[in-house]
Backbone as XML, in Angstrom:
<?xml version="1.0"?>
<chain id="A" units="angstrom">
  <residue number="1" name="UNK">
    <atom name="N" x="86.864" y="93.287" z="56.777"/>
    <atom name="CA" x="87.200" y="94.681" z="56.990"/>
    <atom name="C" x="86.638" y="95.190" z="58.320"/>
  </residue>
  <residue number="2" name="UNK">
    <atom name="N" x="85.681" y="94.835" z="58.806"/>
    <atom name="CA" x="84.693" y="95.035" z="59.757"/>
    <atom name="C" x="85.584" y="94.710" z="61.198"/>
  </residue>
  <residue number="3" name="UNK">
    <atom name="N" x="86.282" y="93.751" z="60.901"/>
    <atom name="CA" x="87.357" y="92.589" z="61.814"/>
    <atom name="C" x="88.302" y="93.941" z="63.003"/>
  </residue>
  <residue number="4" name="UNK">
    <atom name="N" x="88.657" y="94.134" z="61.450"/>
    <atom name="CA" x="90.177" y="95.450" z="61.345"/>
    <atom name="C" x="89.777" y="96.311" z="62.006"/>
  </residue>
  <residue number="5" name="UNK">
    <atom name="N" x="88.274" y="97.214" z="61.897"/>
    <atom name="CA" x="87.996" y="98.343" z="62.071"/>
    <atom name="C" x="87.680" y="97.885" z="64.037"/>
  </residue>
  <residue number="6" name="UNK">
    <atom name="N" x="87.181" y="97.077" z="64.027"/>
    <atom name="CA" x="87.274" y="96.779" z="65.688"/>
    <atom name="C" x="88.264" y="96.466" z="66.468"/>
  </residue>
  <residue number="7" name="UNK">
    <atom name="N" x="89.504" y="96.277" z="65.650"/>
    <atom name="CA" x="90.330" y="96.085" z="66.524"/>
    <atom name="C" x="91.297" y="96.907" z="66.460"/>
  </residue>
  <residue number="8" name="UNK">
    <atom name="N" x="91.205" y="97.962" z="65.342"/>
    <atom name="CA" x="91.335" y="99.283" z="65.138"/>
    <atom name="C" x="90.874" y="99.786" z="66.626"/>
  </residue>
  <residue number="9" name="UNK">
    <atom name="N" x="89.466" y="100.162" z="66.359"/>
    <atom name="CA" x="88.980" y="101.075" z="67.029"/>
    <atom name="C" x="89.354" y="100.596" z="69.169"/>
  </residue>
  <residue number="10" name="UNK">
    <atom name="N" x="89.689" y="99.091" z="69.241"/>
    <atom name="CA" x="89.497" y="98.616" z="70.677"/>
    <atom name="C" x="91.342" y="98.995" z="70.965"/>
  </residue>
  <residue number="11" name="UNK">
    <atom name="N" x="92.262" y="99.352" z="69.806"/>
    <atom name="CA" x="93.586" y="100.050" z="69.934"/>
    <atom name="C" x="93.535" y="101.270" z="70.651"/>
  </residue>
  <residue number="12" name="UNK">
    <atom name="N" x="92.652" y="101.763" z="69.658"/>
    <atom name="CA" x="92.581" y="103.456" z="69.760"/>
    <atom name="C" x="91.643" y="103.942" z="71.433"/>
  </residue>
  <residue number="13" name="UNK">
    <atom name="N" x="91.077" y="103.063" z="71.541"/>
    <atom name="CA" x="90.044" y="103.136" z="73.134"/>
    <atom name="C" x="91.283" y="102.791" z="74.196"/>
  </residue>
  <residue number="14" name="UNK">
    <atom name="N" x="91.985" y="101.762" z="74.515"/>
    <atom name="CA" x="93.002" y="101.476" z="75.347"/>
    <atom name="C" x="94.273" y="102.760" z="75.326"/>
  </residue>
  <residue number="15" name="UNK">
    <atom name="N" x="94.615" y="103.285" z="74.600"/>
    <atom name="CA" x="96.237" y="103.660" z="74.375"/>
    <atom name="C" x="95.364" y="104.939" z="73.892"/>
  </residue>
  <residue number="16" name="UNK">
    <atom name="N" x="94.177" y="105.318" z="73.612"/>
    <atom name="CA" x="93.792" y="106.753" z="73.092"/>
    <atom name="C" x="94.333" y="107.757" z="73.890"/>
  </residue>
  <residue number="17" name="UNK">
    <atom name="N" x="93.787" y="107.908" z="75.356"/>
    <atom name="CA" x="94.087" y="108.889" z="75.951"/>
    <atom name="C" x="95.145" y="109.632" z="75.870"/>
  </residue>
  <residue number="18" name="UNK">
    <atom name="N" x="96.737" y="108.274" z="76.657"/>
    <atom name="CA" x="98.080" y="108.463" z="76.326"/>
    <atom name="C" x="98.160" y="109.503" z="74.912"/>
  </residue>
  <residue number="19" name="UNK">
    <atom name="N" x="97.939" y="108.966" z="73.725"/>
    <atom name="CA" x="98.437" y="109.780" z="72.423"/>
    <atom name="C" x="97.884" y="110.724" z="72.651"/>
  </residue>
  <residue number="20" name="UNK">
    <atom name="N" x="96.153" y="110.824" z="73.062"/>
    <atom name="CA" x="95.789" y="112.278" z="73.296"/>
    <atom name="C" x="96.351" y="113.250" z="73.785"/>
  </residue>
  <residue number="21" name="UNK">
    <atom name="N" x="97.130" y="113.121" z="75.065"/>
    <atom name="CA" x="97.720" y="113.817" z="75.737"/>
    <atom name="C" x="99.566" y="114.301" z="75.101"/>
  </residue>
  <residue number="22" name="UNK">
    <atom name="N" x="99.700" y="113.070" z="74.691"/>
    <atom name="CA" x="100.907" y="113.236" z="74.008"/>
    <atom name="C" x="101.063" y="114.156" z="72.795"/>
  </residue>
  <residue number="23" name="UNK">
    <atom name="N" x="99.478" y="113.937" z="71.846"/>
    <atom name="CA" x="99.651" y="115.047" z="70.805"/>
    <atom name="C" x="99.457" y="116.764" z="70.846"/>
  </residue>
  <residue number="24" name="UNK">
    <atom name="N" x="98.049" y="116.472" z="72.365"/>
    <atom name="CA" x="98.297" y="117.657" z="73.108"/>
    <atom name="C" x="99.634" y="118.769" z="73.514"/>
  </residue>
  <residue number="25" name="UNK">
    <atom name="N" x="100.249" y="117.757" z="73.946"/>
    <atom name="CA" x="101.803" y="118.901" z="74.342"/>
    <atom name="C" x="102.188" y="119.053" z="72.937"/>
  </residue>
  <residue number="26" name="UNK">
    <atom name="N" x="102.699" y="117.839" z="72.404"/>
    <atom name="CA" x="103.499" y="118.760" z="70.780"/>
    <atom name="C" x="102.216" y="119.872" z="70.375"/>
  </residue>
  <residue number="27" name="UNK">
    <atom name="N" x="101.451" y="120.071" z="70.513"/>
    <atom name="CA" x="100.824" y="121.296" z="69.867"/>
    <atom name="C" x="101.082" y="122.714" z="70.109"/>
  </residue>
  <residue number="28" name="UNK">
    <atom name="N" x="100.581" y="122.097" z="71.555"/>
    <atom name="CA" x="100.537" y="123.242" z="72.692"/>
    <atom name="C" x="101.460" y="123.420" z="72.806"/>
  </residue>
  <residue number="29" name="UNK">
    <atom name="N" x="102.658" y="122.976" z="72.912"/>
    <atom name="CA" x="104.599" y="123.554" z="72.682"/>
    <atom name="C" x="104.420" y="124.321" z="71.086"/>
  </residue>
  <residue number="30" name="UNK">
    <atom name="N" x="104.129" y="123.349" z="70.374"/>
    <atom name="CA" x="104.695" y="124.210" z="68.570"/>
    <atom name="C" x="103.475" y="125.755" z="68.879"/>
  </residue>
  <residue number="31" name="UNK">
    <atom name="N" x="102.387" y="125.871" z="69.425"/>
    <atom name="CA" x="101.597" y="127.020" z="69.427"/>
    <atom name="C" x="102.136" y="128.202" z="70.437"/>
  </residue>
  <residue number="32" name="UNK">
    <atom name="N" x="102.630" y="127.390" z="71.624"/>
    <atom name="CA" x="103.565" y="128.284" z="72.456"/>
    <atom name="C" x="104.820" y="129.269" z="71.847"/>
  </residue>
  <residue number="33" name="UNK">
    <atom name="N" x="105.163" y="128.248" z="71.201"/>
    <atom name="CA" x="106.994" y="128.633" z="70.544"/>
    <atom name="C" x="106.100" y="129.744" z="69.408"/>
  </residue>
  <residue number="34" name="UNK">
    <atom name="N" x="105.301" y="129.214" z="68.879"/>
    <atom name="CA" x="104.778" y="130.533" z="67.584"/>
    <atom name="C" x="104.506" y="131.646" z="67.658"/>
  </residue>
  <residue number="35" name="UNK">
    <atom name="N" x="103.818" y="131.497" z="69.047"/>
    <atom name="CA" x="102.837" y="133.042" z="69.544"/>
    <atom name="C" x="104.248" y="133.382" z="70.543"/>
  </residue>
  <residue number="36" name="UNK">
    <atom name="N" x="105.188" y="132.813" z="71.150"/>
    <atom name="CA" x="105.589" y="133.320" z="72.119"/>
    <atom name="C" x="104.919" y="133.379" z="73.762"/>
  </residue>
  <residue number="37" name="UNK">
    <atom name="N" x="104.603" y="132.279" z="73.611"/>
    <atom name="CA" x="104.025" y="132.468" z="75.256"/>
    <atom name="C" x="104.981" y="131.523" z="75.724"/>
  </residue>
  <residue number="38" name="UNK">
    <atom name="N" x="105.372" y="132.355" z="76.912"/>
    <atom name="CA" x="106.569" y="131.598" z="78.097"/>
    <atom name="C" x="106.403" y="131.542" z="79.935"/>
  </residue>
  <residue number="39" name="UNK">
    <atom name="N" x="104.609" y="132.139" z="79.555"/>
    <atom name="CA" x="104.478" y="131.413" z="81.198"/>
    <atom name="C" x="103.441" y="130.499" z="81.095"/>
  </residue>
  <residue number="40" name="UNK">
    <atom name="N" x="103.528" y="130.160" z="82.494"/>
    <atom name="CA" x="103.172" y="128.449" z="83.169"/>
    <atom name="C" x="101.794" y="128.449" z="82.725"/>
  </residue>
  <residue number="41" name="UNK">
    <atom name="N" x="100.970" y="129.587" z="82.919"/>
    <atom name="CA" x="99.525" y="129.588" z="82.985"/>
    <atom name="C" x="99.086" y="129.681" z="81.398"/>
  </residue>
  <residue number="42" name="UNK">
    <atom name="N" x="99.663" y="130.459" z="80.846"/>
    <atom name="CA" x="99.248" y="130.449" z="79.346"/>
    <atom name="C" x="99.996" y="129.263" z="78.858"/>
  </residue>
  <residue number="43" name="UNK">
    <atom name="N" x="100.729" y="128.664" z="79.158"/>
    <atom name="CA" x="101.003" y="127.360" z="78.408"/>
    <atom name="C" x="100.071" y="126.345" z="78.942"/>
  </residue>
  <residue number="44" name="UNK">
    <atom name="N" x="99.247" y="126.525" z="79.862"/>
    <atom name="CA" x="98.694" y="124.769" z="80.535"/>
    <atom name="C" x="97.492" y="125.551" z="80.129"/>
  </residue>
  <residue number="45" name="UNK">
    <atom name="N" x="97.236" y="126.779" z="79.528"/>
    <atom name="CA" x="95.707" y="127.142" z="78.805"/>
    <atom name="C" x="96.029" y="127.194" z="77.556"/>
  </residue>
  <residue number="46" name="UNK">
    <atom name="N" x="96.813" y="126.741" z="76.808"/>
    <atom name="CA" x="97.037" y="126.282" z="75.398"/>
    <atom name="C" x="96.550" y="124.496" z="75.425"/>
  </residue>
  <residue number="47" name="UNK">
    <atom name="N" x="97.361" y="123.841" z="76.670"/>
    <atom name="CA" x="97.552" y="122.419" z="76.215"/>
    <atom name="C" x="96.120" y="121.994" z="77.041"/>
  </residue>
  <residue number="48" name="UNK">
    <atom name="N" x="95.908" y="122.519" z="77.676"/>
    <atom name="CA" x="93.843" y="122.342" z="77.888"/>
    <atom name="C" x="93.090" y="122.456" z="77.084"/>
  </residue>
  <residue number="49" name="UNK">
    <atom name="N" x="93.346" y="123.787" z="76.069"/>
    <atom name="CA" x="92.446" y="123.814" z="74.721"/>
    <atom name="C" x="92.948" y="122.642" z="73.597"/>
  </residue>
  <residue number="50" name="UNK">
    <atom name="N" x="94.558" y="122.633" z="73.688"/>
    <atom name="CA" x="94.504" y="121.142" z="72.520"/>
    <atom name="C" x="93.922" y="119.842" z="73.328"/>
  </residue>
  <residue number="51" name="UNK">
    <atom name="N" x="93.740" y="119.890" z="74.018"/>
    <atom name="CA" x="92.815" y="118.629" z="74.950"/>
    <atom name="C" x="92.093" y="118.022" z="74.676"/>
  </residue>
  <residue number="52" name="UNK">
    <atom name="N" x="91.382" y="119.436" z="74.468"/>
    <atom name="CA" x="89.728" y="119.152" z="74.877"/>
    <atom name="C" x="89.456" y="119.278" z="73.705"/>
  </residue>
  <residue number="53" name="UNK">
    <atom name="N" x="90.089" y="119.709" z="72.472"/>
    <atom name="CA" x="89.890" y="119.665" z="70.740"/>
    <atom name="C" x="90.016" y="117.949" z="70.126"/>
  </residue>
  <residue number="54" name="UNK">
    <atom name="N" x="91.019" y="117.568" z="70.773"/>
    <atom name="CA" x="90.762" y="116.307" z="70.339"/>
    <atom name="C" x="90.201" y="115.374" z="70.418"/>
  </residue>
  <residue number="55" name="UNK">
    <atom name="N" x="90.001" y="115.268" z="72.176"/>
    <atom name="CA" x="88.630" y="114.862" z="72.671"/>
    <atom name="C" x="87.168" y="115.080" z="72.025"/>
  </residue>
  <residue number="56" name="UNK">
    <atom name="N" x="87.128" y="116.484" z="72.070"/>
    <atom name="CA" x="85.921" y="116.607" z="71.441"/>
    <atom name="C" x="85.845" y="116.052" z="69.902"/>
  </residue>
  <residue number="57" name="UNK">
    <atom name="N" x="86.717" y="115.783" z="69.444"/>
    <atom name="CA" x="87.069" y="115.474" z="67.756"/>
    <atom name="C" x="86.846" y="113.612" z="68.326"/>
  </residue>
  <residue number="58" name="UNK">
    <atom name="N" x="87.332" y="112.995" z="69.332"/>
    <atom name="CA" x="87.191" y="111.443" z="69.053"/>
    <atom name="C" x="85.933" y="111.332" z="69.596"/>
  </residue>
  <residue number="59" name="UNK">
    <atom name="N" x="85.117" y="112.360" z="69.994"/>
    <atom name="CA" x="83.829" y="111.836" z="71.083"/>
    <atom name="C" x="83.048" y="112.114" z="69.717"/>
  </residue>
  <residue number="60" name="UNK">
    <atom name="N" x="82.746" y="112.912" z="68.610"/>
    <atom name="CA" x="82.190" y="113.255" z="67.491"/>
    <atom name="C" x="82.239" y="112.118" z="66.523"/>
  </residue>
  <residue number="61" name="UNK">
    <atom name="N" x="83.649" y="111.408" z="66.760"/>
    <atom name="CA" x="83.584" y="110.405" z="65.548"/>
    <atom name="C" x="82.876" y="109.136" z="66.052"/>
  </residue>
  <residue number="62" name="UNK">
    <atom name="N" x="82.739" y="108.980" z="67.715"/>
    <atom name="CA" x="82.248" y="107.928" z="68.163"/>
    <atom name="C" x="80.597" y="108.387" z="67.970"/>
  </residue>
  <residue number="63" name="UNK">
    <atom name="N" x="80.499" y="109.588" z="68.248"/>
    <atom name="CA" x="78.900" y="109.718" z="67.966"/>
    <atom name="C" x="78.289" y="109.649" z="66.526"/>
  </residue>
  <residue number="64" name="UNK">
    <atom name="N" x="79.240" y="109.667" z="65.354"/>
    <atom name="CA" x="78.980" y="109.757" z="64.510"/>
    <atom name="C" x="78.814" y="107.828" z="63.732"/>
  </residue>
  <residue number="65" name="UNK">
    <atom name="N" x="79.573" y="107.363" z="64.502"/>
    <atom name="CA" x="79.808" y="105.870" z="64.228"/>
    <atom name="C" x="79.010" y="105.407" z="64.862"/>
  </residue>
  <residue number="66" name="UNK">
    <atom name="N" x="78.262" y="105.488" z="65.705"/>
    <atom name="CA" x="77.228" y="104.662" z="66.666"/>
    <atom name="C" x="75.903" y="105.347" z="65.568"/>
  </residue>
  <residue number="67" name="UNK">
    <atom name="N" x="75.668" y="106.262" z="65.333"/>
    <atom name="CA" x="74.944" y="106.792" z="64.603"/>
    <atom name="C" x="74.606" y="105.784" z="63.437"/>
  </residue>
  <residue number="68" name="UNK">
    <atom name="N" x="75.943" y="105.876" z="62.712"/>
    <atom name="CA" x="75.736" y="104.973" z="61.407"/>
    <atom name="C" x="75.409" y="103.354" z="61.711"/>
  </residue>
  <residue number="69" name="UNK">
    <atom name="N" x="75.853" y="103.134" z="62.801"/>
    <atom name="CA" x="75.658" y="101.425" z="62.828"/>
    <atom name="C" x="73.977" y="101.574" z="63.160"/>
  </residue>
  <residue number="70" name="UNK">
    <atom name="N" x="72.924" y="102.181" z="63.874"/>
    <atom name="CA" x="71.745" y="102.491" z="64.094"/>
    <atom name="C" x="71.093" y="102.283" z="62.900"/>
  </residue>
  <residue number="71" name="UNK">
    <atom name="N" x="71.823" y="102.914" z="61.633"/>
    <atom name="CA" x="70.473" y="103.253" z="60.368"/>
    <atom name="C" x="70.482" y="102.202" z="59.833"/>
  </residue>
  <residue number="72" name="UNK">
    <atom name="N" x="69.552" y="101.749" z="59.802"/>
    <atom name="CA" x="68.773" y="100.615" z="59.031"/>
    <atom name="C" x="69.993" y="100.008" z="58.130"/>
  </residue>
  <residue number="73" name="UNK">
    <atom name="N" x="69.848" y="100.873" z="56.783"/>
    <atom name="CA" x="69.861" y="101.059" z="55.430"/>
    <atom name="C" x="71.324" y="101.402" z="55.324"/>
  </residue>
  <residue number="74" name="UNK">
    <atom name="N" x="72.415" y="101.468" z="56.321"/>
    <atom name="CA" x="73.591" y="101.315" z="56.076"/>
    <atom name="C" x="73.877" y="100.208" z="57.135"/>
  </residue>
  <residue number="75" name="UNK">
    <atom name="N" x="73.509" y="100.042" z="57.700"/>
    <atom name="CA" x="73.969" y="98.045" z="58.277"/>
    <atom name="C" x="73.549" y="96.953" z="57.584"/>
  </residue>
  <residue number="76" name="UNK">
    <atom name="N" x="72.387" y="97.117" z="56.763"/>
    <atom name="CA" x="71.828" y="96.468" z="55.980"/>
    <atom name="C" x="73.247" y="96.147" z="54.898"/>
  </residue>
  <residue number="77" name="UNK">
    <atom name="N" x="73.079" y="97.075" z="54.114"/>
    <atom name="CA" x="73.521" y="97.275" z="52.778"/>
    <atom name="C" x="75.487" y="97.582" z="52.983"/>
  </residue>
  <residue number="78" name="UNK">
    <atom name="N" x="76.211" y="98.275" z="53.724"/>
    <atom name="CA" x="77.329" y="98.769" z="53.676"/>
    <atom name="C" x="78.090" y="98.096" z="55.222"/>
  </residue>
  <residue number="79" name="UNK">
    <atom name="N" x="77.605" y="97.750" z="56.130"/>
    <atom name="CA" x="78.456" y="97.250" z="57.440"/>
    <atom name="C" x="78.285" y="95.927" z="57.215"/>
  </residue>
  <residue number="80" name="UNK">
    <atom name="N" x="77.459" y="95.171" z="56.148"/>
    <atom name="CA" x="77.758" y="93.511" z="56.259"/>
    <atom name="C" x="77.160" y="92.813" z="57.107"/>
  </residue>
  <residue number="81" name="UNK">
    <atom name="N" x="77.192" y="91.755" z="57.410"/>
    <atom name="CA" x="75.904" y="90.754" z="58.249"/>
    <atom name="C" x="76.601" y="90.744" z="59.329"/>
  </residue>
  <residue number="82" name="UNK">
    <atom name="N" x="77.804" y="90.902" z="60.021"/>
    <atom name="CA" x="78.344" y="90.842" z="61.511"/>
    <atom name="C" x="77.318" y="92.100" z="62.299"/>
  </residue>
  <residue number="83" name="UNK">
    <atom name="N" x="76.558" y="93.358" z="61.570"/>
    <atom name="CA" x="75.724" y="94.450" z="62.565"/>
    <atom name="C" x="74.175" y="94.222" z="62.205"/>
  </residue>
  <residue number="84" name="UNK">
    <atom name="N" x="74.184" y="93.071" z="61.205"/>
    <atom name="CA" x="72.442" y="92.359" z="61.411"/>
    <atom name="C" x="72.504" y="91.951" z="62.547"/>
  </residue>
  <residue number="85" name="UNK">
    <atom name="N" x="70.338" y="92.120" z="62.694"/>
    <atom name="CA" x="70.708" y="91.243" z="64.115"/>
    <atom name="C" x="70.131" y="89.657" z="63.360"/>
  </residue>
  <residue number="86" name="UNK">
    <atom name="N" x="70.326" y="89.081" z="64.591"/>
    <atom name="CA" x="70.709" y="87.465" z="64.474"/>
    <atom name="C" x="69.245" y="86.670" z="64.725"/>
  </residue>
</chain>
């Protein structure tokens, strides 16, 4: 499982940005079209704030995952002998 999740996660590091940006506009379009905003500047200050939300959302899960591989008592017991050390 451990296998998956790294080559999961070495997917999501290469090709992240791209989707980032890509899920950025569909937002920032569906939030545009809702509220009605139809100029240049309030639309590229919509799709800056979905940006930097998701970003900040994958930089949280990486801090939160480096976190867990650190504690003792969950590499021990729950990440399996590939995050013992050797």
């Amino acid at each position: 499982m451990n296998n998956y999740l790294a080559r999961l996660m070495r997917y999501w590091l290469c090709l992240g940005t791209l989707y980032d940006i890509a899920f950025a506009l569909i937002f920032s379009s569906v939030i545009a079209v809702l509220f009605q905003i139809f100029t240049l500047i309030g639309y590229l200050m919509i799709f800056a704030a979905c940006w930097f939300i998701i970003e900040f959302y994958w930089w949280l899960v990486n801090k939160f995952g480096t976190t867990l591989q650190r504690n003792r008592i969950i590499r021990k017991y729950f990440l399996g002998a590939q995050f013992k050390k050797r």
